[in-house]
Residue frames relative to the residue before (quaternion, step in Angstrom):
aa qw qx qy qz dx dy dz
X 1.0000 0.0000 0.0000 0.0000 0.00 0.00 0.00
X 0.6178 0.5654 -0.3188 0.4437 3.75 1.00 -0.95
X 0.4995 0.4375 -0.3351 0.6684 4.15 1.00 -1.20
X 0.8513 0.0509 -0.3276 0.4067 4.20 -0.91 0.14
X 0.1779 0.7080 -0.4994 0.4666 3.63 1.26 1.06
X 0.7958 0.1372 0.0051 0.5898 3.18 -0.13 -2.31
X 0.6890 0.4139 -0.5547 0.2150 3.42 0.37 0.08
X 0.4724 0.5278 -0.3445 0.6161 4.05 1.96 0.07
X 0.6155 0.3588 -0.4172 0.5643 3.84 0.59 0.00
X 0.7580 0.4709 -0.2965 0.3402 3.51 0.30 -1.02
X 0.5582 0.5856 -0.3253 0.4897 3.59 1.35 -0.39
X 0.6303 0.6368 -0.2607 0.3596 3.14 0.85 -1.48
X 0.7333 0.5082 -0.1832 0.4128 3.29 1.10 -1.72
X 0.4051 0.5942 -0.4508 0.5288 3.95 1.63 -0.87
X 0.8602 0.3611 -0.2711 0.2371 3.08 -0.42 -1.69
X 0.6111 0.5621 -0.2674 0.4890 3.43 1.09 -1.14
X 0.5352 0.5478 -0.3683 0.5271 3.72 1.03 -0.73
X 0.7180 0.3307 -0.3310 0.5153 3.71 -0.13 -1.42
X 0.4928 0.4908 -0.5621 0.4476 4.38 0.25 -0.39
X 0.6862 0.6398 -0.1464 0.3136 3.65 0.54 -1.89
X 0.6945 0.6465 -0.2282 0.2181 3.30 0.97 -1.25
X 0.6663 0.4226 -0.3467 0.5072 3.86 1.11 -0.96
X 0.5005 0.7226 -0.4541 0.1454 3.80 0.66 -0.09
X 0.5181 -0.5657 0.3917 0.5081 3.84 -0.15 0.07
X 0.7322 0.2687 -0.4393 0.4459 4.00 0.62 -0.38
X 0.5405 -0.6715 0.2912 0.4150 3.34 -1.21 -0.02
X 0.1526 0.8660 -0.4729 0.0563 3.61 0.97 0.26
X 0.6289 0.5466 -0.3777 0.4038 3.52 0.95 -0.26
X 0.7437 0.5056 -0.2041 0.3868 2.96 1.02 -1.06
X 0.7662 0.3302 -0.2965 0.4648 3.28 1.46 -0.14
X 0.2219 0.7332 -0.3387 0.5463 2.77 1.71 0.78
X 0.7572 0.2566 -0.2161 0.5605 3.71 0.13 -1.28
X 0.5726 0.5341 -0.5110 0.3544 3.76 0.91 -0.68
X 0.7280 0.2774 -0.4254 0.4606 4.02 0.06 -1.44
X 0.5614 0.5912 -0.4951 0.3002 4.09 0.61 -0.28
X 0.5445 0.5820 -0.3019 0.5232 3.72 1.39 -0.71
X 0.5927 0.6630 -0.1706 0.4243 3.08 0.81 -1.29
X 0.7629 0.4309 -0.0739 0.4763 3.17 0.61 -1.00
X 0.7558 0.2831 -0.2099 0.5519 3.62 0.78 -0.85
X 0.4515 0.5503 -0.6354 0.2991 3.93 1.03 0.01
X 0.7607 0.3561 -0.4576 0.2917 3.77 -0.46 -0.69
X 0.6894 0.3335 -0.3969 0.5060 3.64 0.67 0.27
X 0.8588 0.2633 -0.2814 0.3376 3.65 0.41 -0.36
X 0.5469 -0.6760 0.3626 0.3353 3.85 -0.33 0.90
X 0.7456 0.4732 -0.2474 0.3987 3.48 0.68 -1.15
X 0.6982 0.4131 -0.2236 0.5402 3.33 1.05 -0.26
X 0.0236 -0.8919 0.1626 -0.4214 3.31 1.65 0.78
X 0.7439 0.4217 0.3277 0.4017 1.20 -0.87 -3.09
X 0.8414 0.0252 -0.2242 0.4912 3.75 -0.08 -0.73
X 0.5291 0.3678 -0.6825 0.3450 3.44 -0.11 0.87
X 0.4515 0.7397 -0.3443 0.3612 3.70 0.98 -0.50
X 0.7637 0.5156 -0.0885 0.3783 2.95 1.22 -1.30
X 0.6099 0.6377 -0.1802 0.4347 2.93 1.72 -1.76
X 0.8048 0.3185 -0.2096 0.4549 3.46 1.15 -1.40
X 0.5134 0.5573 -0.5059 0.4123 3.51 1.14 -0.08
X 0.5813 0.5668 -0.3629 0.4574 4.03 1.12 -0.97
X 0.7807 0.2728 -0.0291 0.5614 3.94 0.79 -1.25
X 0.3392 -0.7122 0.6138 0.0300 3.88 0.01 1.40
X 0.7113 0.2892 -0.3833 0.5133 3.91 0.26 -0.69
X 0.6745 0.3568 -0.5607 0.3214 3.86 0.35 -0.68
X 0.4293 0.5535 -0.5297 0.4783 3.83 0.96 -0.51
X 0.8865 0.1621 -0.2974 0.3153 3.64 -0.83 -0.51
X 0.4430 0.3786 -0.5288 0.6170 3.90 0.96 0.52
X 0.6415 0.3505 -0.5586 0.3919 3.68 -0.36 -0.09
X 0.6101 0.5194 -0.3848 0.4582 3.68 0.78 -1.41
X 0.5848 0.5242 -0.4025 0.4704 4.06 0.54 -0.99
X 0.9139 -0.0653 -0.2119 0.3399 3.09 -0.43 -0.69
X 0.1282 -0.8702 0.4701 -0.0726 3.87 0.76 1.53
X 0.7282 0.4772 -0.0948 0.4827 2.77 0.93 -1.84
X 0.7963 0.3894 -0.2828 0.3665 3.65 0.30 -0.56
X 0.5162 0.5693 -0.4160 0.4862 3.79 1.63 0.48
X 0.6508 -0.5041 0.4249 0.3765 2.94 -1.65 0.62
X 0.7769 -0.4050 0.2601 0.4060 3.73 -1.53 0.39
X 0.6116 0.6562 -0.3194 0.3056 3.48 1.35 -1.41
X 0.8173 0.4045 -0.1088 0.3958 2.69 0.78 -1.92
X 0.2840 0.8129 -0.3265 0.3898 3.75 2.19 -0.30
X 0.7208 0.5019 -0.0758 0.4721 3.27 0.48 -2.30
X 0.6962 0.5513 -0.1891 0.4191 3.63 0.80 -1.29
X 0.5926 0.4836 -0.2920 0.5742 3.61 1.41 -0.56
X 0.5474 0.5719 -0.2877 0.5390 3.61 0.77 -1.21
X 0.9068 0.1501 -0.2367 0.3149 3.36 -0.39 -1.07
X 0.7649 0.3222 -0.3533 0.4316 3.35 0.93 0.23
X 0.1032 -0.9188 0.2708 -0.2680 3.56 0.38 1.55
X 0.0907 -0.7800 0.5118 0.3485 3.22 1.37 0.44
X 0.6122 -0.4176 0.6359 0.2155 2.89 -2.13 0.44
X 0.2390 -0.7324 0.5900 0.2414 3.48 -1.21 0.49
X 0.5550 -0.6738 0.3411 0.3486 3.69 -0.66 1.19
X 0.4561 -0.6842 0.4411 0.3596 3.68 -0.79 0.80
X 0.1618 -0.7035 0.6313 0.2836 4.07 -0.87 0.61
């Protein structure tokens, strides 16, 4: 029951985020972020683009790692599984 919880809260927040987004604060945008948040551990493609986001940006990778420990399990699991890969030398 909890996994189609965040995955109906976490939609909500995308969609409600992109409505949010042209406004002058940033509420959309942190909006669609805990909504991402939410729906990586259940949805692959989104994964995929946080995978991407933090392999592309090295500091958002190590503020997520910073503050790992002090999120809730959801958002815990959601850091874990979407780890960039370290390039092969």
């Amino acid at each position: 029951m909890l996994p189609i919880l965040h995955q109906v809260i976490g939609s909500g927040l995308v969609f409600f985020g992109l409505i949010f987004l042209p406004l002058p604060l940033p509420f959309g945008l942190i909006m669609i972020t805990i909504g991402f948040a939410l729906l990586a551990p259940y949805i692959p493609v989104v994964q995929r683009l946080i995978r991407h986001m933090r392999t592309k940006w090295p500091d958002l990778n190590k503020q997520m790692l910073r503050f790992r420990d002090k999120l809730p399990p959801v958002i815990r699991k959601t850091i874990d599984k979407t780890h960039p890969v370290s390039p092969a030398e």
